[in-house]
NUKE-79644 format. One record per residue (C-alpha): residue number from 1; residue in three letters; x, y, z. Coordinates in nm, 3 decimals. Layout:
% NUKE-79644
<NUM "ALA" <X Y Z>>
...
% end
This chain:
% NUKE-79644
<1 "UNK" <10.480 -2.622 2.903>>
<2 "UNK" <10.480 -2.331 2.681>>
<3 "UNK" <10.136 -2.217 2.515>>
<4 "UNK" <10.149 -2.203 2.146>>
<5 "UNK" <9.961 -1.937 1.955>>
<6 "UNK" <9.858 -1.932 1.610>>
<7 "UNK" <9.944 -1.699 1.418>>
<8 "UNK" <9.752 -1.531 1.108>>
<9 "UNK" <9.985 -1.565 0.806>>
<10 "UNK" <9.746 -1.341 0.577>>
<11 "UNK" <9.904 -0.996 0.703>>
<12 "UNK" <10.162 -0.958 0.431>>
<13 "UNK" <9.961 -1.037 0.185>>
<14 "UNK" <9.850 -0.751 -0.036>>
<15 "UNK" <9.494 -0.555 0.004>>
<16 "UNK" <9.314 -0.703 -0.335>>
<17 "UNK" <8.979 -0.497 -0.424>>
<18 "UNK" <8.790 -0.625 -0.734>>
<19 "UNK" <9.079 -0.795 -0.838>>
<20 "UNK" <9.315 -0.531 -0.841>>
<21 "UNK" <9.577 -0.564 -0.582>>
<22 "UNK" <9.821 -0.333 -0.396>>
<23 "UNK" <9.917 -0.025 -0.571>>
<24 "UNK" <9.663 -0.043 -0.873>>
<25 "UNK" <9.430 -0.032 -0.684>>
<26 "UNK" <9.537 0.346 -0.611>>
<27 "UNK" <9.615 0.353 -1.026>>
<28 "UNK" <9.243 0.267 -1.086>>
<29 "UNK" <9.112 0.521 -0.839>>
<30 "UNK" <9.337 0.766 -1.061>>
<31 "UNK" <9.212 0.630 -1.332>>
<32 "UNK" <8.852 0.684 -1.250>>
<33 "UNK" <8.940 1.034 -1.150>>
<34 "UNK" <9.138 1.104 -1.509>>
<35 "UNK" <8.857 1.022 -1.705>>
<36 "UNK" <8.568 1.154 -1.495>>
<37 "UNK" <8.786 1.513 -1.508>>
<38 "UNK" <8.858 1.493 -1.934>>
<39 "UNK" <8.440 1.391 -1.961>>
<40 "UNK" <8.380 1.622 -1.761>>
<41 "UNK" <8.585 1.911 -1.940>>
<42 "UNK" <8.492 1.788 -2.313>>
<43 "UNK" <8.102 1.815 -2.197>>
<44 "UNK" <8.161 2.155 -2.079>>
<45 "UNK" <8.330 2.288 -2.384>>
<46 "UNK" <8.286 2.066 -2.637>>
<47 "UNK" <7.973 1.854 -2.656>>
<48 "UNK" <7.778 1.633 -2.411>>
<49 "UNK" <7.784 1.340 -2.638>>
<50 "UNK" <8.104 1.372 -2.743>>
<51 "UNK" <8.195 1.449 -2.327>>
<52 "UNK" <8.032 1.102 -2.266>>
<53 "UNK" <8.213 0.915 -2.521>>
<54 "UNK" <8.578 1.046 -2.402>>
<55 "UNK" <8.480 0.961 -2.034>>
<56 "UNK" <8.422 0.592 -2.133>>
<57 "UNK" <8.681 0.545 -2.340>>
<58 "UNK" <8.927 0.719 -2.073>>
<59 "UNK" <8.804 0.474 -1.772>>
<60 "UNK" <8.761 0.172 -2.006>>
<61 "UNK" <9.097 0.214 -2.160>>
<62 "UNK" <9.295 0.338 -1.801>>
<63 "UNK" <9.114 0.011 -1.611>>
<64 "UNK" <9.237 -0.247 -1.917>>
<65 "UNK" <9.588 -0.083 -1.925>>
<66 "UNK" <9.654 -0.110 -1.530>>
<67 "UNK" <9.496 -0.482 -1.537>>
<68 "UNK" <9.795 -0.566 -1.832>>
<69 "UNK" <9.973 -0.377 -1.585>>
<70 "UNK" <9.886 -0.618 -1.304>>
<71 "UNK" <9.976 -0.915 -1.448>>
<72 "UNK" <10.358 -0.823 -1.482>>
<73 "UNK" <10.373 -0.854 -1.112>>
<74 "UNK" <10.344 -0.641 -0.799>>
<75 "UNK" <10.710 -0.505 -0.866>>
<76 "UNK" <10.932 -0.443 -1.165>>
<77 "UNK" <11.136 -0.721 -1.239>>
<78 "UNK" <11.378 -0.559 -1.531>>
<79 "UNK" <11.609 -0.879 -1.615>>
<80 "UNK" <11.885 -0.743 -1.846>>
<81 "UNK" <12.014 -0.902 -2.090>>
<82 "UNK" <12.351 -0.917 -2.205>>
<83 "UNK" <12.748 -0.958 -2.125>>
<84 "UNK" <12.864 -0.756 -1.880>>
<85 "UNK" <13.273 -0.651 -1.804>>
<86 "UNK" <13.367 -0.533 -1.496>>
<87 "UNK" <13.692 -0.319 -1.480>>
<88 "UNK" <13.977 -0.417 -1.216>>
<89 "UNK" <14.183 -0.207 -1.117>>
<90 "UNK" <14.508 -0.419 -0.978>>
<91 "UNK" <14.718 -0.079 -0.902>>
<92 "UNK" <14.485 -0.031 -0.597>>
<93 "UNK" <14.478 -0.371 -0.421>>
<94 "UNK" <14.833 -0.410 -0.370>>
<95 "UNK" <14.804 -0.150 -0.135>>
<96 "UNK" <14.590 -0.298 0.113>>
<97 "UNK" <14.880 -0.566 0.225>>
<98 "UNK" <15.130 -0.317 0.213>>
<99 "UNK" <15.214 -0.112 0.574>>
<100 "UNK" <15.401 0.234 0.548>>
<101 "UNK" <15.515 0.424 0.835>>
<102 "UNK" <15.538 0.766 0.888>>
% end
């Protein structure tokens, strides 16, 4: 008798971390690294205050938009909408049942 194996079904699954999941998780680490790099630049030449208040708002607002991202799915799903006409061209398919000889 054969020996049966289980086998783990969670391997394509994607990698979740704090409930971001597969590429946004990579979005959020960009994210992180935007806003850390625009504080970072206003506190230098601008103000320290004012430096603080750009680096929240640039994580804050980067984290919300990729989790509105997240919930349109994993991939892009663009559905169009519409009638679409496809062109035959009849002059070209009587050729394929037609044999000439050199």
């Amino acid at each position: 008798m054969a020996r049966q194996f289980q086998v783990y079904k969670g391997l394509q699954r994607p990698l979740v971390y704090r409930g971001f999941k597969g590429k946004f998780i990579y979005w959020g680490v960009a994210s992180l690294l935007a806003g850390l790099v625009l504080g970072a630049l206003t506190m230098a030449l601008v103000n320290m205050w004012l430096g603080l208040i750009v680096l929240i708002a640039a994580v804050a607002g980067g984290l919300i938009f990729i989790a509105a991202k997240q919930k349109q799915g994993l991939h892009i799903k663009a559905r169009p909408t519409g009638i679409f006409i496809h062109q035959v061209n009849f002059k070209n398919l009587s050729r394929y049942g037609r044999k000439t000889s050199l």
